[in-house]
N, C-alpha and C positions, 0 to 999 in steps of 0.2 A: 504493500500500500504506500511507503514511504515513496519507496522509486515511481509509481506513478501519480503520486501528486508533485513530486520535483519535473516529473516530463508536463505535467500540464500548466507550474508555474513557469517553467523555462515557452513553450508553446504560447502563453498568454503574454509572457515579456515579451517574445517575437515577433506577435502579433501586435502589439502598440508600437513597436521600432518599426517597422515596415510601414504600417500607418503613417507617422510623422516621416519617414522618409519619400513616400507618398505624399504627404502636404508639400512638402517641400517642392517637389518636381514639381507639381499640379496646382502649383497656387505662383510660380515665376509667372513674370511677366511674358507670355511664350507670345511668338508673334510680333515681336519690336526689339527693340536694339538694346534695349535696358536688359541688365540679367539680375538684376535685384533682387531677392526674392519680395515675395507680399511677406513678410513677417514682421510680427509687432505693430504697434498702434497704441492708440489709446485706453485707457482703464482705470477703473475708478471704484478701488478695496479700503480693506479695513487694515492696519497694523497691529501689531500685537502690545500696543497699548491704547489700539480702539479708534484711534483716529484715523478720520479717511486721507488714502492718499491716492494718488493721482499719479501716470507716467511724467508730469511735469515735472513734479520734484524730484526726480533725477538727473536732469538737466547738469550738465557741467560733468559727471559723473561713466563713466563706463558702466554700463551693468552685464551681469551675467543675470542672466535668466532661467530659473528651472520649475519647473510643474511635479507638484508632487500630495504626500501628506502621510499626516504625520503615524498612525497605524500601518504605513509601508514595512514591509518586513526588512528587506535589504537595499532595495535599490538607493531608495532616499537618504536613510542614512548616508549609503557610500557617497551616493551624491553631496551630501553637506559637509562632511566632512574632507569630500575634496574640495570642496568652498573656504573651509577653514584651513585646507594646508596650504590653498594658491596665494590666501593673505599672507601666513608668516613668512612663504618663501618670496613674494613680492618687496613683502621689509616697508622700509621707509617710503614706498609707491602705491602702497596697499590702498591709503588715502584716495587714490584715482578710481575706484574699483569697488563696485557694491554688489555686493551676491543679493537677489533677491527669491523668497521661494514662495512660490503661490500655491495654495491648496487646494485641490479635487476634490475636495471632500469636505464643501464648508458645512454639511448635517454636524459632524463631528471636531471639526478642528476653528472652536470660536476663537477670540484674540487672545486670549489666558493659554489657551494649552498649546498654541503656535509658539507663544513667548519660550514658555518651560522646554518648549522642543528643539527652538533653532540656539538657543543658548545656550542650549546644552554641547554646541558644536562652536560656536562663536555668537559671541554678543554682536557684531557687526554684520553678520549676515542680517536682513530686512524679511521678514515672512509678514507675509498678507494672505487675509481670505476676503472674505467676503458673503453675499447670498448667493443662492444658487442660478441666477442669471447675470451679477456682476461676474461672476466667477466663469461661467460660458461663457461670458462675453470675450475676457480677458483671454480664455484658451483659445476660441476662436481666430480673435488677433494676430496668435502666436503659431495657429496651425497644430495645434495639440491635441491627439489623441486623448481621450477618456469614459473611461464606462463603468459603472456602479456591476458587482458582483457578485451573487452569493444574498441571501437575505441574513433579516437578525441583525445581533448586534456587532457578530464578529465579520459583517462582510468586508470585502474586498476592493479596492477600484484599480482597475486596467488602464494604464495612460503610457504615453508616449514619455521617453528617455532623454530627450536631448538636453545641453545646454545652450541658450541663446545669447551672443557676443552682441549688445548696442554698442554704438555710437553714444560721445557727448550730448548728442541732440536728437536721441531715441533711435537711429536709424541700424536698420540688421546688418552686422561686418560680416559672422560667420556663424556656424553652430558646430559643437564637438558632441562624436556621442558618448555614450555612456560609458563612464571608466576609462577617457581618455588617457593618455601619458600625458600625467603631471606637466613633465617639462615642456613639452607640447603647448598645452596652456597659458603656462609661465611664459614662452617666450611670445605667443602671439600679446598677451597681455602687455607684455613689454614694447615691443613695437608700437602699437594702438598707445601708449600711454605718451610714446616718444613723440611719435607722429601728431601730438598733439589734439586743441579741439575741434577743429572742420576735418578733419579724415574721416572718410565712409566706404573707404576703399571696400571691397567686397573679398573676403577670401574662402576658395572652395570649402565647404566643410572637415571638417576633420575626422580621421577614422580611426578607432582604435584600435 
């Protein structure tokens, strides 16, 4: 029983990574000379000290972007805590750079227990939820796979892996997937920060 519930969680991961790699293809600007993808936009959550915020106030700022929550068994985790090692190995650049983590699961993940969660991995990481059509909204934007699993209390939700690289002034540079190398990130992150604030250059996704 154990081995075929690990074949059905690895089957259900595969299935949201494909999906978002599928957004991605299917949502470029196909048909014109731009190759930008459509990723990101606007959005408008809660923080995990309740107050709403807006993609505005990130402005000035690099983000990393991730969709997730907090009842994930492994993924997110891994995910935050590679949020939390791209800060200290950034060092004194970190300041340029705000991991932010939104939740699929705003039934369960209100502002209190985002707080306790991303904190536990760094106090600088930014979690927001929101209700559950801010919350589509914002996935939407981003091209994010998500789907509620399993009923009760102990269910599940299925979503898409990626990290999302903005721009200063909210625009999509790149996405890395899931468990990318460290270094990897470190260094595009160092670029984008060198490069200053009007770069939007676009670079191909990153594979792990």
């Amino acid at each position: 029983m154990k081995r075929r519930s690990a074949i059905v969680i690895a089957l259900a991961f595969l299935g949201a990574a494909g999906a978002g790699l599928y957004a991605i293809s299917h949502f470029s600007n196909a048909g014109s000379t731009a190759t930008k993808p459509l990723i990101g936009g606007a959005f408008s959550l809660v923080d995990t000290n309740g107050k709403r915020v807006t993609d505005a106030d990130f402005r000035g700022k690099l983000m990393l972007v991730f969709f997730g929550y907090t009842h994930c068994p492994d993924v997110c985790p891994t995910g935050l805590q590679q949020a939390a090692d791209l800060l200290a190995k950034l060092g004194s650049e970190a300041g340029d750079v705000v991991p932010v983590f939104i939740s699929v699961d705003p039934a369960r993940d209100t502002p209190a227990v985002m707080k306790s969660y991303v904190e536990n991995f760094d106090p600088r990481i930014v979690g927001l939820t929101g209700d559950p059509a801010e919350v589509a909204s914002a996935a939407k934007a981003y091209r994010v796979y998500f789907r509620k699993a399993g009923s009760g209390e102990d269910y599940s939700v299925d979503h898409s892996a990626f990290v999302y690289l903005m721009s200063r002034n909210g625009k999509f540079i790149t996405s890395f997937m899931f468990n990318a190398p460290i270094d990897v990130m470190v260094g595009e992150l160092k670029k984008q920060i060198a490069a200053g604030t009007s770069r939007e250059t676009v670079s191909p996704p990153t594979k792990s």
